[in-house]
N, C-alpha and C positions, 0 to 999 in steps of 0.2 A: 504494500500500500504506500504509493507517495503520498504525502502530506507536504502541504503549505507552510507549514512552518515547521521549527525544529526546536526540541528543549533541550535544555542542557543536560549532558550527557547520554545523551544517542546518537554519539560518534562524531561530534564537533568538536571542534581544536578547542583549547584552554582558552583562548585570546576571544573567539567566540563567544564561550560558555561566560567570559569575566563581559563582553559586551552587553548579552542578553540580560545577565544579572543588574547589569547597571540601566537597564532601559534605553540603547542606544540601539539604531537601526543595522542590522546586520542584511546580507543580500538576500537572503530569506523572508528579512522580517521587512524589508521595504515593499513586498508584497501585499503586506494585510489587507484584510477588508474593511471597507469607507467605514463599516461603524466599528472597529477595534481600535481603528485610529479617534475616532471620538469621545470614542469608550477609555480611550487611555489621557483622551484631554479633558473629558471631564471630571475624572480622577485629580487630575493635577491642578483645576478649580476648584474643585470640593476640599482639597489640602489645602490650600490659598487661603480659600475661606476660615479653615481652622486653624492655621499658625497666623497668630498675632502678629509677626513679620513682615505680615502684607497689609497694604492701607487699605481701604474700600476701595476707592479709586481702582489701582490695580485690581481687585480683584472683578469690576464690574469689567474693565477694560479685557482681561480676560474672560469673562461670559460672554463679552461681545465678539471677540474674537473666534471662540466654539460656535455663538452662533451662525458667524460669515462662515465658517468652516464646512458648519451641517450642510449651511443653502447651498455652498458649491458642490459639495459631495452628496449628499442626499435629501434634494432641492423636494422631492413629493411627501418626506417624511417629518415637515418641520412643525406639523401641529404632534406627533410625536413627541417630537423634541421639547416640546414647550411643557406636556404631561409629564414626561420624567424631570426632563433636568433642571427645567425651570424652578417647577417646584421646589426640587430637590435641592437647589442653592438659594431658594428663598430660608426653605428651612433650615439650614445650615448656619443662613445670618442671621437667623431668629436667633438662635440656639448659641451660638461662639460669638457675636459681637454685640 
């Protein structure tokens, strides 16, 4: 079975297994698909949100930028977008700021 992606240690180099660990794009992983990349940026808003680190500012500027993101990549699924993640980073400012 080929698979799309690869995890660490199923036969990928150490330099590999230390990039995947780190979250950087390997030539496998510049593959993903449109929503694992947004899946992985909204991860990285919802931490924004929750480390003190970041102002509001930034972190809205980030939501806005996942948004532009969705439109381009998954321009028919953006009232989707607005039920999970919206919400989901409303409640997060509830809650941490």
């Amino acid at each position: 079975m080929i698979r799309p992606w690869r995890l660490p240690g199923d036969g990928c180099s150490l330099a590999e297994e230390s990039a995947m660990a780190a979250g950087y794009p390997t030539p496998d992983r510049e593959r993903d698909e449109p929503a694992d990349v947004l899946q992985r940026h909204a991860d990285r808003v919802a931490s924004m949100i929750v480390t003190s680190s970041f102002s509001d500012l930034d972190c809205a500027i980030a939501e806005r930028e996942l948004r532009m993101e969705c439109l381009v990549l998954l321009p028919d699924r953006m009232e989707l977008f607005d039920r999970i993640y919206a919400s989901r980073f409303r409640r997060l400012r509830e809650q941490f700021r």
